[in-house]
N, C-alpha and C positions, 0 to 999 in steps of 0.2 A: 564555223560550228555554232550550236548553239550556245553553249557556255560562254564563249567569246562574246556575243550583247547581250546577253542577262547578269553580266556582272561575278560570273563565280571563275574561279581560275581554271587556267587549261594547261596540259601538261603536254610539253612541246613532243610530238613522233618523233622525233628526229635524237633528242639531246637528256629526253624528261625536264627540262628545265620547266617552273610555273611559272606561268606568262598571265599577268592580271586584263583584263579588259581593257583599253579596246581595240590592242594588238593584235595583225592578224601575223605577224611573224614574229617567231621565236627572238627574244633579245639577247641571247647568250649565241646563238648558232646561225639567225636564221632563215630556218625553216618554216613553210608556210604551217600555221597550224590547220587549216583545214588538208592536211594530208601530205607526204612527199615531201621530197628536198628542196631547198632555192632552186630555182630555174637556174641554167646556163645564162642565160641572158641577163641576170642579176650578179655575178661575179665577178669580177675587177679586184685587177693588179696596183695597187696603189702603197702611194708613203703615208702610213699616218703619224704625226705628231700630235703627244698628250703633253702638253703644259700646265702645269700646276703652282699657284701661289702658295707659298709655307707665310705663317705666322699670322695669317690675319685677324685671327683673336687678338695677339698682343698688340697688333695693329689699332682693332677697335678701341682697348683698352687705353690709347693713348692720343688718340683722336676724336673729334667730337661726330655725329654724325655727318653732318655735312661735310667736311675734310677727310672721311673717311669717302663717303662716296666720291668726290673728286679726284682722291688720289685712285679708288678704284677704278674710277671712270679712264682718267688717264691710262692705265696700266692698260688696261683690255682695249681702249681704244687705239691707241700708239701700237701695241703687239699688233692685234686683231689687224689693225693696216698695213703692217709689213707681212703678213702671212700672205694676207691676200691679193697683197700688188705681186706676190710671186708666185699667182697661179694657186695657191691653198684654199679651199674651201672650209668655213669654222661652220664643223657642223653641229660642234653640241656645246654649251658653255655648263657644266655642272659642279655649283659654286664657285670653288675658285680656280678650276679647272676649264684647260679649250681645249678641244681635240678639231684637230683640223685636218682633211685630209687632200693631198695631190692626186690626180687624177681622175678626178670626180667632177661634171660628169662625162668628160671624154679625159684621154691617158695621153698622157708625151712621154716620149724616149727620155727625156730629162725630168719625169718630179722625183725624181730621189733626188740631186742635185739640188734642184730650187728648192726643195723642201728646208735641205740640210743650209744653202745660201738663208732663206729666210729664217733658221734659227739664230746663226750667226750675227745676222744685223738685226735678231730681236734679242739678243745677249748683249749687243754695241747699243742699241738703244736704251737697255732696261740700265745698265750704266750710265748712260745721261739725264736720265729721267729721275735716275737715285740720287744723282750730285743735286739737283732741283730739289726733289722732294726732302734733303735733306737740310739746303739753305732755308727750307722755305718751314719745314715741320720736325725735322731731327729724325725722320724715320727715312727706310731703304727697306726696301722689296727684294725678298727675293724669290727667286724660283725654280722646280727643279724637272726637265723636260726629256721624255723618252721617244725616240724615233723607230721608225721599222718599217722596210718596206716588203711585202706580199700580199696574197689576195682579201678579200674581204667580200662581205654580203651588204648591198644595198638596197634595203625593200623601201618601197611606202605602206606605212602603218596604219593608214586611215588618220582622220584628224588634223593631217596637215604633218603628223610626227615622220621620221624615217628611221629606219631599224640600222643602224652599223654592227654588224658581228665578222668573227675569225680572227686568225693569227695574227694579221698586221695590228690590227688595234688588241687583240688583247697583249701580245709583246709589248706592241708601244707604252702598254699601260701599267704593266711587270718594271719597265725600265723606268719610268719615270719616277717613281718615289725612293729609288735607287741610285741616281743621280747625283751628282756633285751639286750641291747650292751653284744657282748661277751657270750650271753647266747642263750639258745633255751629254745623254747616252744613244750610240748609234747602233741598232741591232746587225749582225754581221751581213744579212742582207741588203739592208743598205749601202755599207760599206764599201761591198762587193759593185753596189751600182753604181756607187759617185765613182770608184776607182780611184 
């Protein structure tokens, strides 16, 4: 549409959600804004997990900048690596938050499993990483992560960005600051799939 490159917002068909430029799908639902629903061909059954770092203000407050980027760096990199040797895709880092998602861009009878395997040994990790960071700085991390597995919309947005919308990530996203420190929460369809 034209709104969409002239910079004034668009109000998604689909959702009314306002979608600022230079999105051509809906970020809440979506929907292509020049008209209609996501294609068939854009929908996918997937696990996403949202992970979220708590405290990192107080973090800064006790760290100088450089030791803070390093322990940051550590955190996202050490996770970030065990997601993805199990098949997860990190497809968005927003601050201190990764959503990562299984199945994307082809689907296996097991990423609910590997998904929930890699939260696990990024929960066994983030505990080794804490006994270090703690000989080394006095601080521990922690974090609090939502899982869920069904469908989702996968557009390209122009730009290089890609659109994630639906239930799997917005649950995932519900459960995640609802979590146990240190723990995740498994929405029931997941559950239902590790068995």
């Amino acid at each position: 549409s034209h709104r969409a490159t002239t910079g004034e917002r668009v109000n998604c068909p689909s959702c009314q959600n306002d979608v600022l430029p230079p999105w051509r799908y809906c970020t809440r639902c979506g929907a292509s804004l020049h008209g209609g629903g996501a294609s068939e061909s854009e929908a996918r059954h997937v696990t996403v997990v949202v992970s979220d770092l708590q405290g990192s203000t107080a973090l800064a407050e006790r760290l100088d900048p450089e030791s803070l980027r390093y322990v940051l760096d550590q955190y996202f990199d050490e996770l970030g690596s065990i997601l993805e040797s199990h098949g997860g895709r990190i497809e968005k880092r927003i601050g201190d938050a990764m959503v990562t998602v299984f199945g994307l861009p082809t689907a296996r009878h097991d990423d609910a499993l590997r998904a929930v395997q890699a939260v696990a040994e990024c929960q066994a990790t983030l505990a080794g990483l804490n006994d270090r960071l703690e000989r080394t700085w006095g601080v521990r991390l922690t974090n609090r992560t939502g899982v869920s597995t069904g469908p989702i919309v996968f557009a390209e947005a122009g730009g290089g960005h890609r659109v994630l919308a639906g239930s799997a990530l917005e649950l995932a996203s519900r459960l995640e600051p609802v979590a146990p420190p240190l723990e995740a929460l498994l929405s029931e369809s997941t559950v239902l799939e590790v068995g």
